[in-house]
RODO-2510 file (C-alpha; in nm, 4 decimals, decimal comma):
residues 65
     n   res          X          Y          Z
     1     x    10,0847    11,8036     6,0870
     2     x     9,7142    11,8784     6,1950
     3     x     9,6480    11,7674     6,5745
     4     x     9,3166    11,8431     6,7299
     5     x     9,4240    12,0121     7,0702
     6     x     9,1679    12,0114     7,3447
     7     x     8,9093    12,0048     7,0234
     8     x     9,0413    12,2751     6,8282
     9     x     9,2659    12,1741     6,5057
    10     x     9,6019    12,3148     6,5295
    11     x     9,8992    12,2753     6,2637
    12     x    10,2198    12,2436     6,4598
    13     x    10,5589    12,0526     6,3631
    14     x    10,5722    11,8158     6,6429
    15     x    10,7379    11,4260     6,7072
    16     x    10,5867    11,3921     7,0455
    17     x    10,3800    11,4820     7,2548
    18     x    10,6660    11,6275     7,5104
    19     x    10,7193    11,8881     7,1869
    20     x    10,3392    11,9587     7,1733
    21     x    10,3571    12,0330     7,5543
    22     x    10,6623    12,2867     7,5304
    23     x    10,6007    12,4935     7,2135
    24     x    10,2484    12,5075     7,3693
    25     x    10,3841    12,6642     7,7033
    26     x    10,2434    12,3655     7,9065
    27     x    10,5056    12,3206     8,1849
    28     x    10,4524    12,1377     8,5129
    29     x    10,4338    11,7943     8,6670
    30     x    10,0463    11,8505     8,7069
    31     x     9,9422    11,8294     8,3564
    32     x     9,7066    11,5453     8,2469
    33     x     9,7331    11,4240     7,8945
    34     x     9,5676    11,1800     7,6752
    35     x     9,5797    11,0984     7,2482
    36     x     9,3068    10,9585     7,1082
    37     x     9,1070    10,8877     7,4466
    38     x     9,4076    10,6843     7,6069
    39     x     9,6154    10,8398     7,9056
    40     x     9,9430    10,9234     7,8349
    41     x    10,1649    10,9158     8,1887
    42     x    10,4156    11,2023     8,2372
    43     x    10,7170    10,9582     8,2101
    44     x    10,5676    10,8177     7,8756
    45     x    10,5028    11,1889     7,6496
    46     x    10,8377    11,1545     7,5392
    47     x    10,8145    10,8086     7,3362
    48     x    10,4370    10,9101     7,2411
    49     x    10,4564    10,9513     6,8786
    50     x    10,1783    11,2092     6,7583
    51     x    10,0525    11,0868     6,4005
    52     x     9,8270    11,3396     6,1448
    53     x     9,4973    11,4219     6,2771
    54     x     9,5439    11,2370     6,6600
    55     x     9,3366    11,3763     6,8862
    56     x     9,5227    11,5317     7,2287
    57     x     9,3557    11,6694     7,5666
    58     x     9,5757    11,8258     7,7722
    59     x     9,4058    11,8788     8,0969
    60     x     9,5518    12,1278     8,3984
    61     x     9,3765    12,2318     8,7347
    62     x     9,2157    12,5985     8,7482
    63     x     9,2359    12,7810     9,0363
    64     x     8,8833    12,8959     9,2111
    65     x     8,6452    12,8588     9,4265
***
């Protein structure tokens, strides 16, 4: 299916958003995720069913100063 990741479009073959995170490489308990503007808790990306064209922000701190 076609996700928007982060605002680019992506194809990837993906149930949930727990899949998106790991075939992406996003590990961690720090990662902040959303689909389609709403906030998606860590405990919850499991049971969040991605449908064609959702839009998902996945959001993780940079290091800096």
């Amino acid at each position: 299916m076609t996700l928007i990741i982060n605002g680019e479009t992506q194809v990837c073959a993906v149930v949930t958003l727990a899949e998106l995170l790991h075939i992406l490489e996003y590990d961690g308990d720090w990662l902040a995720t959303a689909v389609n503007g709403a906030l998606v808790h860590r405990e919850d990306r499991s049971d969040q069913r991605l449908e064609e064209g959702d839009r998902i922000e996945i959001l993780a701190p940079m290091q800096g100063g």
